[in-house]
C-alpha positions as CSV (number, residue, x, y, z in Angstrom):
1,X,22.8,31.2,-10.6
2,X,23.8,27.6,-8.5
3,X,27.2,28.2,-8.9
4,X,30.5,30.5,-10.3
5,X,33.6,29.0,-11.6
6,X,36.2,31.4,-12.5
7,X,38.3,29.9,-15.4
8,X,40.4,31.2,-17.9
9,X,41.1,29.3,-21.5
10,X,44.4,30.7,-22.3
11,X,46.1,29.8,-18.7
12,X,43.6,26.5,-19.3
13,X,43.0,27.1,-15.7
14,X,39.5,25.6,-14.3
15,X,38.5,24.4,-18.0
16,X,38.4,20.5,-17.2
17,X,36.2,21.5,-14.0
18,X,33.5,23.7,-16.1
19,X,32.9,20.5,-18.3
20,X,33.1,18.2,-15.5
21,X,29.8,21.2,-14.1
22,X,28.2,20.7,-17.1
23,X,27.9,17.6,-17.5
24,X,27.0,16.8,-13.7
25,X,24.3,19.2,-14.8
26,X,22.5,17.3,-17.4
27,X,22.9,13.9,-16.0
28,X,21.9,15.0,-12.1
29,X,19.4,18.2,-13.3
30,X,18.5,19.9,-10.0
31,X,14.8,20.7,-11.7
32,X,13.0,17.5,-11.0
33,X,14.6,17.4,-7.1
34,X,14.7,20.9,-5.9
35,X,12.6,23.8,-6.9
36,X,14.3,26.8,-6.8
37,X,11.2,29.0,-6.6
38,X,10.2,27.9,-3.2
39,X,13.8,27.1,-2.0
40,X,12.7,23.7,-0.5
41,X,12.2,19.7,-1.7
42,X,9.7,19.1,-4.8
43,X,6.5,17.6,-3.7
44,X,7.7,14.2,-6.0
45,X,10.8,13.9,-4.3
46,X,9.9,14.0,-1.0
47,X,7.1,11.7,-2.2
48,X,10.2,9.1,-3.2
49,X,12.2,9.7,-0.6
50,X,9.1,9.0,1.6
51,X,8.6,5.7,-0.1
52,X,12.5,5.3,0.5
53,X,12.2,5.8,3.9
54,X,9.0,3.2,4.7
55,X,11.1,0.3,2.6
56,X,14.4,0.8,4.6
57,X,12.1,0.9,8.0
58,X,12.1,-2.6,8.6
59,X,10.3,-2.6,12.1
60,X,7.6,0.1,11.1
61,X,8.4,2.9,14.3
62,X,8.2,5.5,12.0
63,X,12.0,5.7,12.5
64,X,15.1,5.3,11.0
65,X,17.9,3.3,13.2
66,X,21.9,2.9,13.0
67,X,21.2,-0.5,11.1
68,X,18.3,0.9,9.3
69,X,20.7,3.6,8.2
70,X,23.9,1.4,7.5
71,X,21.2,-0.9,5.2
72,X,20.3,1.8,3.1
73,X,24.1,3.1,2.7
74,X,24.7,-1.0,1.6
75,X,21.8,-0.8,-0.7
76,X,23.1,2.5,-2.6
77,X,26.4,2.7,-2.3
78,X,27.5,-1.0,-1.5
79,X,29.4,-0.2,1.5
80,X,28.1,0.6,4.9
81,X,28.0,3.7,7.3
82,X,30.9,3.8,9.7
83,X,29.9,5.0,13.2
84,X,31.1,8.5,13.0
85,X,29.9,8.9,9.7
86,X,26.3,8.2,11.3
87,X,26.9,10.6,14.1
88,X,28.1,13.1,11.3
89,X,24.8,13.7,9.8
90,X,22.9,13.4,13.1
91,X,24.9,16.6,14.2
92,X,24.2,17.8,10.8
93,X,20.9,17.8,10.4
94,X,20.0,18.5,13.8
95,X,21.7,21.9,13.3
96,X,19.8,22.9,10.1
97,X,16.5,22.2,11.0
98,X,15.5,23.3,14.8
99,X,11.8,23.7,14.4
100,X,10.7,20.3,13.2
101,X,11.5,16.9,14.7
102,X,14.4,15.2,12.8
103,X,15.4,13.2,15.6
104,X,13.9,10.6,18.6
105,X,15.4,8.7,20.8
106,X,18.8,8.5,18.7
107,X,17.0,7.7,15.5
108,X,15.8,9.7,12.8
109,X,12.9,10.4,11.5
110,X,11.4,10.9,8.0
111,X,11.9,14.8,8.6
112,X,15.4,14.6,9.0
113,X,15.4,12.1,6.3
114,X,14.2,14.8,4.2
115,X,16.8,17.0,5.9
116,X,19.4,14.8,4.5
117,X,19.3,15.7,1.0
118,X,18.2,19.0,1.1
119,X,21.6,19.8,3.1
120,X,23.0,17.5,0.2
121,X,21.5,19.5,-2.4
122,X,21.6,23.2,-1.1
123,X,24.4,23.2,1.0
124,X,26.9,20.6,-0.5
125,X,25.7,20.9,-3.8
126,X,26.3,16.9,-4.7
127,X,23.1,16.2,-7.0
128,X,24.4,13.3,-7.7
129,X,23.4,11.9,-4.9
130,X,19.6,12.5,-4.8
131,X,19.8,11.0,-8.0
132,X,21.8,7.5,-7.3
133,X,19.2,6.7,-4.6
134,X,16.2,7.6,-7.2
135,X,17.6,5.0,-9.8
136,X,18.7,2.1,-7.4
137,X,15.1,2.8,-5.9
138,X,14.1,2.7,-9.8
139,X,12.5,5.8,-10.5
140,X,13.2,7.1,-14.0
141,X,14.4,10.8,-14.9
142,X,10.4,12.1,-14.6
143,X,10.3,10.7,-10.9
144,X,7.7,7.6,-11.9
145,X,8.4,4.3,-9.9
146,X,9.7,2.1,-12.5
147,X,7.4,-1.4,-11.1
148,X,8.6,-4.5,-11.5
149,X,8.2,-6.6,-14.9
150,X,5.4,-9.0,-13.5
151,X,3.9,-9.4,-10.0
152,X,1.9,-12.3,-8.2
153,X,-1.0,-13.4,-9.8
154,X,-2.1,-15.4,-6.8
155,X,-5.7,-14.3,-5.9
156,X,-5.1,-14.3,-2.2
157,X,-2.5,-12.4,0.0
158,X,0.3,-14.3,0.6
159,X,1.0,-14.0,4.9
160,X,3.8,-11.6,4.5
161,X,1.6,-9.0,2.5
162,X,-1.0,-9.2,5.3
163,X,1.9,-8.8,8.1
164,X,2.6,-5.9,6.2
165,X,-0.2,-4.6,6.2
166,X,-1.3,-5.2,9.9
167,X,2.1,-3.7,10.5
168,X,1.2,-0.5,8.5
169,X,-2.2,-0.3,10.1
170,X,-0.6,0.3,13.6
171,X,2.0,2.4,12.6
172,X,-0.5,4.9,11.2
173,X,-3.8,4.5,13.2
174,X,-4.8,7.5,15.1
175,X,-7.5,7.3,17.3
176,X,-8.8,4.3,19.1
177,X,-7.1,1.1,16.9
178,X,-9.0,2.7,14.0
179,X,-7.9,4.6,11.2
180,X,-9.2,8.0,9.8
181,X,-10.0,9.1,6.6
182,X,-6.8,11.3,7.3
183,X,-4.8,8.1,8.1
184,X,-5.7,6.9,5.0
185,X,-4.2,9.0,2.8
186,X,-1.5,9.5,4.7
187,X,-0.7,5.8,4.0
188,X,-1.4,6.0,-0.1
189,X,0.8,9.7,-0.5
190,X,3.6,7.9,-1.5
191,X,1.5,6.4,-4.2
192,X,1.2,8.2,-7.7
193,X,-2.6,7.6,-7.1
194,X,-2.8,9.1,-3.8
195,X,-6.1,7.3,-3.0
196,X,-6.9,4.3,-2.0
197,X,-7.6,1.1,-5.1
198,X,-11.4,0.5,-3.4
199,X,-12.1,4.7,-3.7
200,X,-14.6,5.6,-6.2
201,X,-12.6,8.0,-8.2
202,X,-10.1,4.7,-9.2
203,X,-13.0,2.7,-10.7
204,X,-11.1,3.1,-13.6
205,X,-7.6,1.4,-12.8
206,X,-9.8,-2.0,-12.9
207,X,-11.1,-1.4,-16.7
208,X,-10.9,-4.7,-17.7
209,X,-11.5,-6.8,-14.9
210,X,-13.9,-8.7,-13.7
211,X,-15.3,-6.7,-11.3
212,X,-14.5,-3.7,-9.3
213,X,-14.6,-2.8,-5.4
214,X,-17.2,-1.4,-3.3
215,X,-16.1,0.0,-0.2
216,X,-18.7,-0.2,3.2
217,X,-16.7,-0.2,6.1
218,X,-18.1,-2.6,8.2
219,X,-16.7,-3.3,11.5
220,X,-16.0,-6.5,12.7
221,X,-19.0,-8.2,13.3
222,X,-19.3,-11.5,15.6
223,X,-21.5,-13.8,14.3
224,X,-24.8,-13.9,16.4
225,X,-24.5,-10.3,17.2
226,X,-26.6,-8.2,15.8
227,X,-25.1,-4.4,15.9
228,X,-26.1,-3.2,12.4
229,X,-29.2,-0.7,11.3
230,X,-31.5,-2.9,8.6
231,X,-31.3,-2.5,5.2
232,X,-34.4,-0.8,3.3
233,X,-37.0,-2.6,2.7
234,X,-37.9,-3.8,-0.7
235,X,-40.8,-1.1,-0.9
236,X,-38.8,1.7,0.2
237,X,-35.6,0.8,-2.1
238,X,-34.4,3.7,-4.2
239,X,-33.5,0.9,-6.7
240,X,-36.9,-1.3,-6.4
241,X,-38.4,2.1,-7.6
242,X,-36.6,3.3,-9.9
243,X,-37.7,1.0,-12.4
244,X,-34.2,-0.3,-12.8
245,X,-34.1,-3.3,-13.4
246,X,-31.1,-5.8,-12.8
247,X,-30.7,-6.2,-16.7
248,X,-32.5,-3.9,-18.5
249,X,-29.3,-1.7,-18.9
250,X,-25.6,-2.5,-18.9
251,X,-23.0,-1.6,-16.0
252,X,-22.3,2.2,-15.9
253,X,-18.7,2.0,-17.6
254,X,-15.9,1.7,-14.7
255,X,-14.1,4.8,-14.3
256,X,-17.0,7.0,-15.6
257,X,-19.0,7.5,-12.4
258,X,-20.8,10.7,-11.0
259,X,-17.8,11.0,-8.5
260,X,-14.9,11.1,-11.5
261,X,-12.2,10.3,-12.1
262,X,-9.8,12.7,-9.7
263,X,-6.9,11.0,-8.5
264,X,-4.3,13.9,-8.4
265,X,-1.8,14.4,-5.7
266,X,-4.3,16.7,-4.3
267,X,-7.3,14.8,-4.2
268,X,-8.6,14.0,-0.4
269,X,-9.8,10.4,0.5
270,X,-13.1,11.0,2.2
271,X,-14.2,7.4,3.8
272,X,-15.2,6.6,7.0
273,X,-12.7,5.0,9.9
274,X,-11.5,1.7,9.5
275,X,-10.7,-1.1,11.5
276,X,-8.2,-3.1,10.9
277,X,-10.6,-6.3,10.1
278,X,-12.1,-3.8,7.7
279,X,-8.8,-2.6,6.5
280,X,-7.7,-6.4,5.6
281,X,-11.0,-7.4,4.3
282,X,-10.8,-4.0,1.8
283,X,-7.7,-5.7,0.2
284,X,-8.1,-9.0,-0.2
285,X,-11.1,-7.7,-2.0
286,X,-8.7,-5.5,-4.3
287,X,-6.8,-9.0,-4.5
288,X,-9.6,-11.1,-5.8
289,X,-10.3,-8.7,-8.0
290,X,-7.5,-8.1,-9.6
291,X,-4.1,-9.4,-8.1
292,X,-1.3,-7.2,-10.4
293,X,-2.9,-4.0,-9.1
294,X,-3.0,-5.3,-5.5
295,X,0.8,-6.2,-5.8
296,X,1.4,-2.9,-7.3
297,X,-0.6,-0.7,-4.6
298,X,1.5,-2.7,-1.9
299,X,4.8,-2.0,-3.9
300,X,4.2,1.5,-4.2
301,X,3.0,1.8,-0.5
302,X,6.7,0.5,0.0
303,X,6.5,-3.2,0.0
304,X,8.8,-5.1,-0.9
305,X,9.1,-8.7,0.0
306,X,12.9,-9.4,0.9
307,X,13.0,-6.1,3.2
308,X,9.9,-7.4,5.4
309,X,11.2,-9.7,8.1
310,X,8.0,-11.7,9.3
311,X,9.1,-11.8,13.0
312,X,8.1,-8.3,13.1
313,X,4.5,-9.6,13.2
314,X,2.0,-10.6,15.5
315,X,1.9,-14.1,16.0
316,X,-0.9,-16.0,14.3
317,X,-2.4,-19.1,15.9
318,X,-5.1,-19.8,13.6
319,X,-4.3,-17.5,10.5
320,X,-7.3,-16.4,9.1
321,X,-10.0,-17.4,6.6
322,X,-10.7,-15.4,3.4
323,X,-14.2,-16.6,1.3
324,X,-14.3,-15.8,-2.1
325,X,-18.0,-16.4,-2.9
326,X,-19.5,-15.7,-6.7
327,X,-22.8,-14.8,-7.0
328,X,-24.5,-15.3,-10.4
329,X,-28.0,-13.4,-10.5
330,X,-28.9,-14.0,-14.0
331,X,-31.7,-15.4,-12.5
332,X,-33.1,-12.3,-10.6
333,X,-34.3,-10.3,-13.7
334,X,-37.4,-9.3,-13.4
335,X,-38.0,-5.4,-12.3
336,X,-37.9,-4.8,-8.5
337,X,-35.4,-8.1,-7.9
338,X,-32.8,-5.7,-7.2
339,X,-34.3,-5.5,-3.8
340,X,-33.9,-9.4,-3.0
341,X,-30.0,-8.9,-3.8
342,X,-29.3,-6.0,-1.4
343,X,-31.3,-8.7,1.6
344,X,-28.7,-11.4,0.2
345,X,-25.8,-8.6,0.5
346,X,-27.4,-7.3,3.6
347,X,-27.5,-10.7,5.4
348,X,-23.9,-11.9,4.1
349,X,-22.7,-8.8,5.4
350,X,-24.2,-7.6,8.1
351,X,-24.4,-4.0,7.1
352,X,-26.1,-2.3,4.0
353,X,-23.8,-2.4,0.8
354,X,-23.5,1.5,0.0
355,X,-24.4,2.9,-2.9
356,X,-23.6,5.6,-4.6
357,X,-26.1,7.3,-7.0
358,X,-27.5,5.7,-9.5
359,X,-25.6,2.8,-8.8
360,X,-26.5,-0.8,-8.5
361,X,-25.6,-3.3,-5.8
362,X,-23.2,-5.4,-8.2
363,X,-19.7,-5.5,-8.6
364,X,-17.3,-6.5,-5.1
365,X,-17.7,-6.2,-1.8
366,X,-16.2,-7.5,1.4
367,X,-17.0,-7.9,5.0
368,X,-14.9,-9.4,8.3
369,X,-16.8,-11.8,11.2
370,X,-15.4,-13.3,14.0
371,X,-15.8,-17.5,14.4
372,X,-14.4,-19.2,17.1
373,X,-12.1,-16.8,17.8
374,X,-11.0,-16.7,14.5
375,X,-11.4,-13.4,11.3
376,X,-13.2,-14.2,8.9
377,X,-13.0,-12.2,5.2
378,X,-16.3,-13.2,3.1
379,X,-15.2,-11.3,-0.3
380,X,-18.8,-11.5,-2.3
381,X,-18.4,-10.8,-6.0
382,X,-21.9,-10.4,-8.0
383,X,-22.0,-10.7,-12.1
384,X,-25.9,-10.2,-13.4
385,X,-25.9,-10.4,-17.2
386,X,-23.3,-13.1,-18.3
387,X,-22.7,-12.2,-21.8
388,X,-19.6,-14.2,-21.8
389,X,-20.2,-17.7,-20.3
390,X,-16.5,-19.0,-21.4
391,X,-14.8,-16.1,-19.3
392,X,-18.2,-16.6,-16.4
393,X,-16.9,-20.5,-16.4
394,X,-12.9,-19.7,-16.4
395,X,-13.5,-17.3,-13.4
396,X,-15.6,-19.3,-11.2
397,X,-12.9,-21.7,-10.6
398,X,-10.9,-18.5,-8.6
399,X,-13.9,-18.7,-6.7
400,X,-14.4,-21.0,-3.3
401,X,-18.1,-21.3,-4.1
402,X,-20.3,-20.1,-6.1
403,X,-24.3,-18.9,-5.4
404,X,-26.9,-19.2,-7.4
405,X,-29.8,-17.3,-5.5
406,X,-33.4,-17.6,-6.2
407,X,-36.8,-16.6,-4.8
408,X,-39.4,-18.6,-7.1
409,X,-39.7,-21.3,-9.2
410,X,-39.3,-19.0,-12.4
411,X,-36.0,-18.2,-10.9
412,X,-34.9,-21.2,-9.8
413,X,-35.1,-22.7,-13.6
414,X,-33.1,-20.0,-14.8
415,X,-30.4,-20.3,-12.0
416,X,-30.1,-24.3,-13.4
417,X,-29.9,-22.8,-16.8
418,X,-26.9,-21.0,-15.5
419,X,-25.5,-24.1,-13.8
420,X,-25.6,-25.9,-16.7
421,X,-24.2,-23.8,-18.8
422,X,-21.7,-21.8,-17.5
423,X,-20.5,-23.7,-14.5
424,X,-18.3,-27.4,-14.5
425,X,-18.7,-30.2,-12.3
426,X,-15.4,-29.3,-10.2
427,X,-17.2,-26.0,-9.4
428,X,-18.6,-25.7,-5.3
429,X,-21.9,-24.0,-5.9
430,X,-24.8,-23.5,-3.9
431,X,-28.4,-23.0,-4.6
432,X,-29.6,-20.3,-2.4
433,X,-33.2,-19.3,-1.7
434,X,-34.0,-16.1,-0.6
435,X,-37.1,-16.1,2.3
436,X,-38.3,-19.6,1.9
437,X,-37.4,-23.0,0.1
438,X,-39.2,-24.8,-2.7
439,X,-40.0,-28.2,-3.6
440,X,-38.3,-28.1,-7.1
441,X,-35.3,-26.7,-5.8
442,X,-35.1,-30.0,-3.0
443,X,-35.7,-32.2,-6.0
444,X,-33.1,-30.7,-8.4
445,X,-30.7,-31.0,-5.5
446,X,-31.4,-34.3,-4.6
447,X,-31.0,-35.7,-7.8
448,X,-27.3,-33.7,-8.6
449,X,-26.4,-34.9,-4.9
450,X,-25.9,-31.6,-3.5
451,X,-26.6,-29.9,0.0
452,X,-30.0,-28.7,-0.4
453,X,-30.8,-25.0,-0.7
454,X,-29.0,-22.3,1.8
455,X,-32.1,-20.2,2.7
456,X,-31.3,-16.7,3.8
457,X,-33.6,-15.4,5.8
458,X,-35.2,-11.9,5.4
459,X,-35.4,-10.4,8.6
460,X,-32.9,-7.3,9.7
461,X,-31.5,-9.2,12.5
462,X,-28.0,-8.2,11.2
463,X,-25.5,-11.1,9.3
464,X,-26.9,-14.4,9.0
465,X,-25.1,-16.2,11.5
466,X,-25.9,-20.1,9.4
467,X,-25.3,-18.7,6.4
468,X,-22.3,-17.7,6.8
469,X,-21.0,-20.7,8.9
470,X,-22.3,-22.6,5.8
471,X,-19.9,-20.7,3.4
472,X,-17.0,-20.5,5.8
473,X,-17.4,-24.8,5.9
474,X,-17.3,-24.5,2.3
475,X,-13.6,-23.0,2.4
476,X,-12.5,-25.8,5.0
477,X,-14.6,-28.9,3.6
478,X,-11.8,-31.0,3.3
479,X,-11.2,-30.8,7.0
480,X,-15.1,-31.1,7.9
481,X,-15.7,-34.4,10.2
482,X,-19.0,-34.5,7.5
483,X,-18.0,-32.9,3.9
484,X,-20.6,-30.8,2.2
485,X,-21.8,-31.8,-0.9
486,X,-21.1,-28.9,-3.1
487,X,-20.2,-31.0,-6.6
488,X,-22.8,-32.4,-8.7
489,X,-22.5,-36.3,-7.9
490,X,-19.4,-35.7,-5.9
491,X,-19.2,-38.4,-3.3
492,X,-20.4,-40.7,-6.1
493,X,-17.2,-39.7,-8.4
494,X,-14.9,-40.2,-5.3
495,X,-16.2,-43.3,-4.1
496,X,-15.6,-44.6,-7.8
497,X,-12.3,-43.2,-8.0
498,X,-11.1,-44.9,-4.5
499,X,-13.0,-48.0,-5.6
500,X,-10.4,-47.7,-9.2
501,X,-7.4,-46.8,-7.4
502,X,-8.0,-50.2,-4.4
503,X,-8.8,-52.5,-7.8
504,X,-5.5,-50.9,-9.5
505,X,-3.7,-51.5,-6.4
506,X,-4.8,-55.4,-6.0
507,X,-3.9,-55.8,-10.0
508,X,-0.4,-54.3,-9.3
509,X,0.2,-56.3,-6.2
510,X,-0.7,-59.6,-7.9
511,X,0.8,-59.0,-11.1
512,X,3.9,-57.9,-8.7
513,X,3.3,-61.6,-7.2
514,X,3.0,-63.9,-10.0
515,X,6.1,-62.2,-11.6
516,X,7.9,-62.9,-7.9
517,X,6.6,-66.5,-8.5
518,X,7.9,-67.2,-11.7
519,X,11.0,-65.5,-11.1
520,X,11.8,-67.8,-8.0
521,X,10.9,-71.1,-9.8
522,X,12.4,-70.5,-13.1
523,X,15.6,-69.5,-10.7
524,X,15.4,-73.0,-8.7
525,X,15.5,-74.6,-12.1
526,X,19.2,-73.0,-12.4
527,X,21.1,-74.1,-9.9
528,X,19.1,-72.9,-7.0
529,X,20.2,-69.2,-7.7
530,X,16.4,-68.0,-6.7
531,X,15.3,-64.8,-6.6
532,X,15.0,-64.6,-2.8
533,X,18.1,-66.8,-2.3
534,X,19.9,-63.7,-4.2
535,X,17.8,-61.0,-2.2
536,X,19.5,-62.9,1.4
537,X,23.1,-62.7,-0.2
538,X,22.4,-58.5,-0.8
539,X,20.6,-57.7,2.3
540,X,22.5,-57.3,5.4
541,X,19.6,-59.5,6.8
């Protein structure tokens, strides 16, 4: 029983306030926000109010300020928090909760947040309330954050998403600038997927797409510095002898791996610690993948772009570099080339691409490198059997570049077969030979006019520092002192198209001339009203 009215029908005493109680009851039911059993906040609640909490914390201390506060009134009531008010439910809360932490250094914290409307709820009994902040914060009656009818589909994070993030990063990290595997999930509770998007058991959120993420952890690695263990070599590959071969089977189905599906509130995120290069690098890999369900992770995390002032971040010189490289490895078919992938991964990288089970080195991975004192992301997505050019040829223009690795002539001509029909002349791509160069492949590059073959060495020296430095100059060729030719016949097509647009130019001016000319003469023939006499009357000079 929540409450007793006494009320009497005949002396119509209390009869307006039992209908006003039941009707409060099914519009602001105390079910979905309190449970009565346990005499304490449901799990979803607090999971909302949590989410509530992070949006309205504007400088990420883990805190709730004065402002903070009289922001949050504004947002749900439309008027804001006078100063007693504030100190009001300070003394209140400190008063009914004296073994937790619900205040710090005159703020409050997401405790006595909590504290807030359970007092509301228990002692005050004003439902009402809990549920006004639920649908201004758009959750529906079930406790599901409502998203928002479209998000971004930009494949790259815009700068105030990765402030955001580096923000959230130190707020949460733990232990030595990294963060744990408890860390983690602490950041992604507030989420109805409690784990994070690149986590196995989430494969199947990215049905659909493209590609899905694989998750390494790498650290950041500076180029030159060899730090990582070497991959396997090719005779000593689980893959190479499993008799797998890169297309003799399709791509286990996304979602239906031999870790599950399990994504429950309960479910424990068990990955390694994380920088916070490796941290960024994991999501704009979840953004080049797929971009809605990057927005969406963010905005259940608590993003949300007009609350997020940008001078709450670090200051960025030289902001950093994301490459988004394709790789196409039709061309690597035969049994065994598996193992020439995982070197290409493996140097790219700098640490071995895991794998889990029976599963094969494809989908997305990322990595972070430090280059003149400037982060890196490489983003490597690999596609083996194109079944599908028109969808291959509409996605490799997201791309910066595209690969096309090879490791014999064999290979090579299928790897032009894919160039020519899958990929367009406006596509960067790159032939890249994997151990040594051959003399087709100089030819074939030759003729199209394009940089010759990137050869990636084999040797388990860690991330190949030229390689790299190759793909990163393929990102900023615009601004190279020498561009790389990475269009078939590129510098040809732009020296014609500057020769055009100087010939247009010198038609236009003369044309622009003779008109002048005839103007001016036919003008002297009428009294001397030329056009240049009329042009000296206008101007002021």
């Amino acid at each position: 029983v929540r409450q007793l009215i006494k009320c009497s029908a005949k002396e119509l005493f209390n009869v307006d306030k039992v209908f006003r109680e039941a009707v409060s009851s099914v519009l602001y039911p105390i079910g979905p926000i309190f449970d009565l059993d346990r005499g304490k906040l449901t799990s979803a609640f607090e999971r909302a109010l949590t989410r509530t909490f992070r949006v309205f914390d504007v400088d990420k201390d883990g805190l709730l300020s004065d402002n903070e506060l009289k922001a949050f009134q504004r947002k749900i009531w439309g008027v804001a928090l006078t100063e007693q008010d504030i100190e009001r439910w300070k003394t209140m809360i400190s008063a009914g909760c004296l073994r937790e932490e619900v205040m710090r250094d005159g703020k409050i914290t997401l405790r006595g947040f909590l504290q807030i409307f359970d007092v509301l709820v228990t002692k005050e009994k004003k439902c009402s309330v809990p549920w006004r902040v639920l649908s201004m914060m758009k959750y529906d009656d079930d406790l599901n954050l409502i998203p928002p009818e479209e998000f971004d589909t930009e494949p790259e994070l815009k700068q105030e998403e990765i402030a955001y993030l580096e923000e959230g990063f130190r707020q949460y990290c733990s232990s030595g600038g990294m963060l744990s595997s408890k860390d983690i999930q602490s950041i992604f509770c507030v989420c109805d997927r409690p784990l994070p998007p690149w986590d196995k058991r989430r494969r199947g959120m990215f049905d659909g797409c493209h590609s899905f993420p694989r998750s390494a952890h790498q650290e950041v690695t500076p180029l030159g510095t060899p730090e990582c263990s070497p991959p396997p070599s090719p005779t000593q590959s689980d893959l190479g002898l499993s008799g797998i071969s890169i297309t003799s089977s399709p791509l286990p189905s996304i979602g239906t791996t031999s870790g599950g599906t399990d994504s429950s509130p309960t479910a424990s995120y068990k990955g390694g610690p994380m920088s916070l290069s490796s941290w960024l690098s994991h999501w704009h890999m979840v953004c080049a993948i797929a971009p809605t369900i990057a927005r969406e992770e963010l905005y259940q995390m608590g993003y949300v772009s007009r609350h997020w002032n940008l001078a709450q971040a670090t200051a960025r010189n030289d902001p950093p570099t994301t490459v988004k490289v394709l790789v196409l490895t039709d061309s690597l078919e035969e049994k065994g080339r598996a193992c020439l992938l995982e070197q290409l991964l493996w140097r790219l990288h700098g640490s071995e691409v895991v794998r889990d089970g029976e599963e094969r080195c494809f989908g997305t991975t990322c990595s972070s490198h430090e280059f003149e004192g400037r982060t890196t992301f490489l983003v490597v997505t690999c596609l083996d059997t194109i079944t599908k050019p028109d969808e291959v040829t509409a996605l490799a223009k997201v791309y910066d570049v595209v690969i096309l690795p090879f490791d014999d002539s064999e290979s090579f001509d299928v790897a032009t077969q894919v160039e020519h029909g899958v990929l367009t002349d406006e596509v960067p791509r790159i032939f890249t030979s994997i151990g040594e160069s051959h003399e087709t492949a100089e030819e074939h590059c030759i003729r199209m006019d394009l940089e010759p073959p990137l050869i990636i060495s084999t040797s388990s020296e860690g991330a190949d520092e030229l390689a790299i430095l190759h793909l990163i100059k393929c990102v900023r060729n615009e601004r190279e002192p020498v561009p790389l030719r990475l269009t078939p016949h590129g510098e040809r097509k732009k020296r014609a198209k500057r020769k055009v647009i100087f010939l247009g130019g010198l038609v236009t001016a003369g044309i622009v001339v003779l008109g002048l000319s005839a103007l001016n003469r036919r003008g002297s023939g009428q009294g001397g009203k030329s056009v240049l006499g009329i042009l000296r009357r206008i101007l002021p000079f």
